[in-house]
N, C-alpha and C positions, 0 to 999 in steps of 0.2 A: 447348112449341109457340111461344111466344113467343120465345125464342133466333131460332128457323128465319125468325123474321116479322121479326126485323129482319135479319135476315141477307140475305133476299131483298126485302125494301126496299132495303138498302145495294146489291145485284147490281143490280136495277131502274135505280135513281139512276145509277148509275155508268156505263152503257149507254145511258139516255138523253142522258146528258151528253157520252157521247164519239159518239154519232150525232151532235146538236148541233153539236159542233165542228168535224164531219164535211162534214154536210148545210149548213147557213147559209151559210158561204160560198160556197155555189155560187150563193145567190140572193141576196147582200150583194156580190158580188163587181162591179163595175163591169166589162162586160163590149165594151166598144169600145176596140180594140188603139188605141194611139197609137206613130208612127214613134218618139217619144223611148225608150219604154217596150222596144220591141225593137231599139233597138240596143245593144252590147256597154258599150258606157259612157255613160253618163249626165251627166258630168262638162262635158258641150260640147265636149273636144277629139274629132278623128277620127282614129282610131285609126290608129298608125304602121306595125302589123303584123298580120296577122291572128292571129296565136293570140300567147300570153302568154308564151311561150319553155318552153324544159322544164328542170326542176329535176334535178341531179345526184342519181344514186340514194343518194348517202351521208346527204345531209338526211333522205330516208326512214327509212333504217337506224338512224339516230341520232334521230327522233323516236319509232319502236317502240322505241328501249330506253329512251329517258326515258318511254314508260309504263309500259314494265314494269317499271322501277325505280322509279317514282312508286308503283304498285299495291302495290309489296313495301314501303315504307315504311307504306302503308294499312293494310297486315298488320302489321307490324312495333309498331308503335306502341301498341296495345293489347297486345302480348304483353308490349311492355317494360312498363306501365305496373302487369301484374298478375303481374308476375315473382314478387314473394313469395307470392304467394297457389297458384302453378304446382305441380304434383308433378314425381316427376322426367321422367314422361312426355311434359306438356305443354314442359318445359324442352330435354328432346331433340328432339321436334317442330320449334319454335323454333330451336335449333341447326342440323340439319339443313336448315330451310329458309334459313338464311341460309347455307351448305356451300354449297347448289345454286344458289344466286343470285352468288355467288363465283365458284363454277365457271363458270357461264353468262357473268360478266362476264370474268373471262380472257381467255375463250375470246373475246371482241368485241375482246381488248383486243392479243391476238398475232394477229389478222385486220385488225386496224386499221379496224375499223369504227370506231372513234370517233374516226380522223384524217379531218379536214375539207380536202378535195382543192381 
């Protein structure tokens, strides 16, 4: 019984606290708009154009494969580190996921996603 009683203390706590985070700012929150406050830049110049210009879609492309190739090093890194400890299963696993992350990059790399236009 006592397990359950601090289990449901920690759930209590944990909800109260993100109500909190929740709820207080809406009554901490200074609530008279100021002209500086809504306009796009804050910095004192006025602004030269109205939107920010648009970014070429290859910066996109190239910043989803720097996470996906970021995330597979995340992966990567503890496998290599418990390499001896592996069977031959985990060692295949391992292999294979780096097969398809190969694969995957090729394939960015004859698309030329990752030439910068």
């Amino acid at each position: 019984m006592i397990n359950y009683l601090s289990i449901f203390i920690f759930i209590c706590l944990t909800v109260f606290i993100a109500l909190a985070i929740i709820i207080l700012p809406q009554f901490l929150a200074n609530k008279k708009p100021q002209k500086s406050k809504l306009s796009p830049y804050e910095c004192g110049f006025e602004p030269t154009q109205d939107n920010a210009g648009q970014f070429n879609i290859s910066f996109y492309l190239i910043a989803i494969s720097f996470i996906v190739f970021d995330l597979e090093i995340i992966f990567l890194v503890p496998w290599a580190l418990n390499l001896k400890n592996l069977s031959l299963t985990g060692f295949l696993s391992g292999l294979f996921f780096i097969f398809v992350l190969t694969v995957g990059f090729i394939y960015e790399w004859k698309k030329q996603v990752l030439d910068s236009k």
